[in-house]
C-alpha positions as CSV (number, residue, x, y, z in Angstrom):
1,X,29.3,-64.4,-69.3
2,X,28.7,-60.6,-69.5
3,X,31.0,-58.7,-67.4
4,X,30.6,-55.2,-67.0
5,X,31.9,-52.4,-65.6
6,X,29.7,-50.2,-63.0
7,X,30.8,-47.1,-61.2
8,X,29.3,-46.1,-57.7
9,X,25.5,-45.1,-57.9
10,X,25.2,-46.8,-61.4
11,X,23.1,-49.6,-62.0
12,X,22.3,-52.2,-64.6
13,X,18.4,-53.5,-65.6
14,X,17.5,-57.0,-66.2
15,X,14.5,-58.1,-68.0
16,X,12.9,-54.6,-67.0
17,X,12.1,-55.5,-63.7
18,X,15.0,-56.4,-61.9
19,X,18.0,-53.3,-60.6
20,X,21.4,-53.9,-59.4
21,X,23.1,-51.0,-58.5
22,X,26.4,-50.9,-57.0
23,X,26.2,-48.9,-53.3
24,X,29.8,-48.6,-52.1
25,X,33.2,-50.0,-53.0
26,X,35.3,-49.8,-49.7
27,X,38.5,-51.9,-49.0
28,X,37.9,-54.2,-52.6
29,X,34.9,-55.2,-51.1
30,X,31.4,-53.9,-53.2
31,X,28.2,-53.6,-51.8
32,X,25.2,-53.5,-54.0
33,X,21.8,-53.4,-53.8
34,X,18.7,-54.9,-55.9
35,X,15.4,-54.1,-56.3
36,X,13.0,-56.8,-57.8
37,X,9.3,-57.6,-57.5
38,X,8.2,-60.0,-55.3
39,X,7.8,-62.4,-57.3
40,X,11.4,-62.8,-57.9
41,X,13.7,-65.0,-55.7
42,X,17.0,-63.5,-54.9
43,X,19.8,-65.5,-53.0
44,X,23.5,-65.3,-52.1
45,X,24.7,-67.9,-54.6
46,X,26.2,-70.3,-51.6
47,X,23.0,-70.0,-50.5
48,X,21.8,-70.8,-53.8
49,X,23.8,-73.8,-54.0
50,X,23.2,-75.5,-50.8
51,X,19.6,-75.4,-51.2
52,X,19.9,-77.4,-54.7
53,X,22.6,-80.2,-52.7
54,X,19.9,-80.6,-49.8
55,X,17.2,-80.9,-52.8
56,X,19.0,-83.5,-54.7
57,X,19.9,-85.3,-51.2
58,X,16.3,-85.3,-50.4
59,X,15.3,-86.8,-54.0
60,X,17.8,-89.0,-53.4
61,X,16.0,-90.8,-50.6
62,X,14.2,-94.4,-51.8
63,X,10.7,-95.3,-51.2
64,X,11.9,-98.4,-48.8
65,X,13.4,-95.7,-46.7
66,X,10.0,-94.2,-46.6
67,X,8.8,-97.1,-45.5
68,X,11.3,-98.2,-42.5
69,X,10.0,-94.7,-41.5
70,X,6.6,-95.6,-41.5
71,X,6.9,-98.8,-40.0
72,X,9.3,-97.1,-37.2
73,X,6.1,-94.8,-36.2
């Protein structure tokens, strides 16, 4: 892991195309902000997270269940 230290109003680049600069530091708490094309998917990482637990529940799921479904219809 790279930790680095930032300062209000600095910033650090990643892969040339992706800013994080820090905004405010009030109370231990630190807002930044990002800029990033379009392209690029940012998310809180709890966020993050429960998206890949929902994705591996839903892989979980067999093909007989998709079949009680069907038959259920």
């Amino acid at each position: 892991m790279l930790v680095l230290n930032r300062k209000v109003n600095e910033s650090i680049i990643i892969d040339d195309r992706i800013e994080i600069k820090v905004l405010e530091i009030v109370d231990g708490k630190i807002k930044i902000g990002i800029e990033a094309p379009k392209d690029v998917t940012v998310l809180r990482k709890e966020v993050y997270d429960e998206i890949r637990n929902e994705n591996a529940q839903a892989a979980s799921i067999s093909l007989d269940s998709f079949s009680k479904l069907k038959k259920n219809r």
